[in-house]
N, C-alpha and C positions, 0 to 999 in steps of 0.2 A: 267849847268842846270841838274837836276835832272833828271833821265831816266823813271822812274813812280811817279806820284803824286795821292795823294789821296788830296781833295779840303772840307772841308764842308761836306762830305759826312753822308746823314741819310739814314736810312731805318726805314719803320713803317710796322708792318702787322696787318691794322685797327687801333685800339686806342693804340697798343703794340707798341712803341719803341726800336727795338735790338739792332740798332748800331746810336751812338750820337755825331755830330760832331765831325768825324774822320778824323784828317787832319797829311799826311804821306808824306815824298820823302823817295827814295828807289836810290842807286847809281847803274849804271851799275856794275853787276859783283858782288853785295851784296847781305848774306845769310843775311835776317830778320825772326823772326821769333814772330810769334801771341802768344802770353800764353796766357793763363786763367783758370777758371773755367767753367764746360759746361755752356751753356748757356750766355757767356755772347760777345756772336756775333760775334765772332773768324772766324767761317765758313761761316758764312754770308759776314761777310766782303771782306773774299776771295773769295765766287761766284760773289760777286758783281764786285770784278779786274777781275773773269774770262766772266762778261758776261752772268753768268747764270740767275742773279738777277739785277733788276737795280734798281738803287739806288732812294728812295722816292725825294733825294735833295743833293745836291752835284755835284763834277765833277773828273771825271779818265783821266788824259794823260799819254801816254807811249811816251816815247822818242820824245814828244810835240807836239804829235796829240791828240787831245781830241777825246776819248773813247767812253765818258758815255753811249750813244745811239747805240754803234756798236756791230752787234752782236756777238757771241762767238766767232763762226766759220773766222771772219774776223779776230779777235786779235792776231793768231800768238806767242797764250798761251798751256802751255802743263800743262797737268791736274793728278794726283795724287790721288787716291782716299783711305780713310782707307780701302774700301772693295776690294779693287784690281779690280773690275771692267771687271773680263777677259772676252772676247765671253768662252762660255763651246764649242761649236762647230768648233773652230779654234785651230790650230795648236799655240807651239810658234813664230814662224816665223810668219805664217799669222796674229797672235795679233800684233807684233811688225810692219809690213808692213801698217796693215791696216791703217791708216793716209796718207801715200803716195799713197796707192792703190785711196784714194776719192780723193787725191791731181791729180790724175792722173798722176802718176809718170809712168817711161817703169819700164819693169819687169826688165830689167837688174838693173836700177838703185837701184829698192827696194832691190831686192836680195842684192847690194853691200852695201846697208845702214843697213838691218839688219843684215846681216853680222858681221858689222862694230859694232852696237851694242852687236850682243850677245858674241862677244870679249870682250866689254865694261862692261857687269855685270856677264862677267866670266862664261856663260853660252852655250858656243857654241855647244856642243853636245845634247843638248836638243831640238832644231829647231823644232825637230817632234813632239814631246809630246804635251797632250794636259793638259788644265790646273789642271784639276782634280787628275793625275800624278807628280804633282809639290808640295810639300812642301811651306807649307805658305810663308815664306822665299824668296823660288823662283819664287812663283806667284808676289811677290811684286815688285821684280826684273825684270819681265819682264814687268811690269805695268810700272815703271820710266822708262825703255826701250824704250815701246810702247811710252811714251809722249815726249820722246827726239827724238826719229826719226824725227820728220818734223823738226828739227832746231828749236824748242818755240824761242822766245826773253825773256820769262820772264816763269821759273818752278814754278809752286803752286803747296803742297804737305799737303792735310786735313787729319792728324793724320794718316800717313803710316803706322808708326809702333806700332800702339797700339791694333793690334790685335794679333800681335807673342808674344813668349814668351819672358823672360828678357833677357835670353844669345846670341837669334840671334837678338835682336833689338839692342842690343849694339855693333852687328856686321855690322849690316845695317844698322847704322845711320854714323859709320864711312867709309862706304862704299860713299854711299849718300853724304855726304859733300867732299870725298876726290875727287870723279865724278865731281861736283857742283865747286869747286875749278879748278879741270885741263879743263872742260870746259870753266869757265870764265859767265855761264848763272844767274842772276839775277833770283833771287830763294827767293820764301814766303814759308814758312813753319810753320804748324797751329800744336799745340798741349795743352795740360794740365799739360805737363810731366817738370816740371822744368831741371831736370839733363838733358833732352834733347836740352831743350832753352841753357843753360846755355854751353854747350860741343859741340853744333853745330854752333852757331850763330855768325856774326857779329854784329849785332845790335837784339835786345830784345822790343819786344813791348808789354806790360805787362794792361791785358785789364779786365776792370769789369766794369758789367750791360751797355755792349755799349759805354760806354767809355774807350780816352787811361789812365789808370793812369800813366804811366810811358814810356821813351822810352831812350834808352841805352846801351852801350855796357855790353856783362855779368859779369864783373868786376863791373860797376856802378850798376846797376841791385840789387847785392846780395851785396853788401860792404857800395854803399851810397842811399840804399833807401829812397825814399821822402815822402811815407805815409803809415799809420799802415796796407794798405790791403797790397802795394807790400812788407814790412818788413815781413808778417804777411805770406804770401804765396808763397815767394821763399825763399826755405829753413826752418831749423828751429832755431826758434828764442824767447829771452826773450823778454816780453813787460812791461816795466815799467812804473810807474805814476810819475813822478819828479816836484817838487815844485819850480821853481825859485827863489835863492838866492839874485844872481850878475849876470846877462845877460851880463857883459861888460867881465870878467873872467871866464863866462862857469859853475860859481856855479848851483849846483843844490843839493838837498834833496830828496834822495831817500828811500823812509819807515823811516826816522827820521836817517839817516845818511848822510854824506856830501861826494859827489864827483865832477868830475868837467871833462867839455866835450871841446875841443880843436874847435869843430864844431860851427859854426855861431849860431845865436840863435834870431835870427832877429824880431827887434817887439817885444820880452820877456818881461815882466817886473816883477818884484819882486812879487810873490804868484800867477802867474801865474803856472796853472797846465800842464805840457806839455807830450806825449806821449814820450817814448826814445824806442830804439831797440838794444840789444847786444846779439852779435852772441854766441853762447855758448862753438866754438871754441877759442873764445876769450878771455876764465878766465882761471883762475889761481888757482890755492887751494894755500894758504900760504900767508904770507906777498908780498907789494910788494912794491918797491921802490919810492922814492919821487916822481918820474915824473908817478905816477900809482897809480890807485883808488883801494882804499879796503874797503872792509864791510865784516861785523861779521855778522855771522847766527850758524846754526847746520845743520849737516848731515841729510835730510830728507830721502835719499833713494840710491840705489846703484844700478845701472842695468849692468851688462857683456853685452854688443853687439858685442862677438867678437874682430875687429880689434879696438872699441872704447867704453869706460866706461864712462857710463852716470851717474852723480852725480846730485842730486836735492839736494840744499842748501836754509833750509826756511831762509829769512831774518827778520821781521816781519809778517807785514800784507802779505809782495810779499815772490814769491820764486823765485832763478834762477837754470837753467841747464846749468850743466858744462861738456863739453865734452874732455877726453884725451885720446891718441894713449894710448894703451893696448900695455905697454910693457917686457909682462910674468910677471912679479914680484908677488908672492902669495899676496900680503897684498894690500887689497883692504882698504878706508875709512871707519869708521866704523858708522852705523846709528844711533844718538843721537848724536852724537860726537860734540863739538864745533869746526869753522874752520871758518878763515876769507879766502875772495877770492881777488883776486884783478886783473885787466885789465889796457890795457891804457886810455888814455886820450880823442884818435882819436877813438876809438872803442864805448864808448859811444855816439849813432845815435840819437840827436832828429830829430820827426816826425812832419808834418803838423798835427794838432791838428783836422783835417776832417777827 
């Protein structure tokens, strides 16, 4: 049995719809994480597991007691917020106590628990300080602190680290999960940030306008997407128009040339128009071998980013980007140029046509 369920679960505010038959199990001991674009009920969904919100229709079990109706303060949830949430007038210690302080824990016991934390986010000599003396970084630090104290059952974390900058959030999200792991705690994690989903997650819940479009490990996620938003919004990616050939052989006609997809193509029939997806790690500039699709274009553009060279190759009507590791070499391709590309077989992704 599943350790939390999400059932049917809606929310409306008025005639507004945010979240739409949201139905989830979560394993004990599982990083899931929410992606999306703002607004499209990420956070919602999450106060709704934490109890802040309840849900217009549906039903929450944690460990198969049904939720829905129970309040915050019962669920034995630890909370996470983007804005770190400190008291300004507490100490770090007294942020991190305070949960045991209402639990009415002895003083010995808190002492020895936050203690125990601020060992745990590497911050023991800080105890005194108040938050205002803290570095975004370590105010966040003591915010998952503060929410792990009481022992949660289940961590929620609403975009933690999208207030710091880039070099300490890639510090803190490895921190965060490597915590999340040696504890063993069943942890939601809300963001917008793909390379977060994608580096942090066991499972990926990939969400738009209150619906889940997708739900998967981050391997499945970004390799075998199932429709043009999740193609479209984790990572970047070519989108192409393909003509149905031979659905039994994976034929397809793409801008008036013929390649061919290893992938299912179910219900296809011939002049059928269908969306595809290819990663743009995924070509090749040059010929390519029998078991590998190639198409002719020219050189549209040429960008240095560094560690990777982005190449745009008009084909016809479509164009694709092709990206390669930057390996010194002066001689970049040159713009006008002719140049076929070519990929595999598995690498061409058709889409659900929605």
């Amino acid at each position: 049995m599943s350790f939390l369920t999400l059932t049917g679960v809606r929310k409306a505010f008025g005639a507004n719809t945010v979240v739409r038959d949201f139905n989830l199990s979560v394993e004990r001991g599982e990083f899931v994480t929410f992606l999306g674009p703002s607004g499209c009920g990420k956070t919602t969904t999450l106060r709704i597991v934490a109890g802040f919100e309840a849900p217009s229709a549906g039903e929450i079990r944690i460990s198969g007691q049904d939720v829905t109706h129970l309040r915050a303060n019962k669920r034995a949830i630890g909370m996470v917020f983007q804005s770190y949430a400190l008291f300004p007038n507490m100490t770090v210690a007294a942020n991190i106590g305070f949960g045991l302080k209402v639990a009415r824990k002895s003083p010995a016991d808190i002492k020895s628990r936050v203690d125990e934390m601020l060992a745990l986010i590497k911050l023991p000599q800080l105890a005194g300080r108040y938050p205002y003396q803290l570095s975004g970084g370590q105010q966040q630090r003591v915010s998952l602190a503060r929410a792990l104290a009481p022992s949660p059952q289940i961590l929620l974390l609403d975009e933690p680290l999208s207030a710091l900058d880039a070099r300490i959030r890639v510090s803190l999200r490895e921190e965060i999960r490597s915590l999340q792991r040696s504890l063993g705690i069943t942890t939601i994690f809300v963001t917008h940030d793909q390379e977060e989903a994608l580096s942090m997650s066991d499972r990926v819940v990939v969400m738009n306008e209150g619906a889940i479009e997708q739900v998967g490990s981050p391997s499945e996620i970004y390799n075998a997407p199932r429709t043009r938003f999740v193609a479209s919004f984790v990572g970047t990616l070519n989108l192409l128009n393909g003509k149905i050939v031979d659905a039994s052989v994976g034929a397809i006609d793409i801008d008036g040339q013929r390649a061919t997809t290893r992938r299912k193509l179910n219900g296809a029939k011939p002049g059928d128009i269908l969306p595809l997806a290819l990663r743009p790690e995924a070509l090749r500039l040059g010929e390519g071998g029998d078991d590998r699709n190639t198409l002719a274009g020219v050189i549209e553009d040429v960008a240095f980013l560094g560690a990777v060279v982005r190449v745009r190759v008009r084909l016809q009507e479509a164009a694709v980007i092709i990206d390669m590791f930057n390996t010194g070499g002066p001689d970049l391709p040159a713009r006008g140029a002719p140049i076929t590309v070519n990929f595999s077989r598995d690498d061409l992704i058709p889409l659900q046509a929605h």
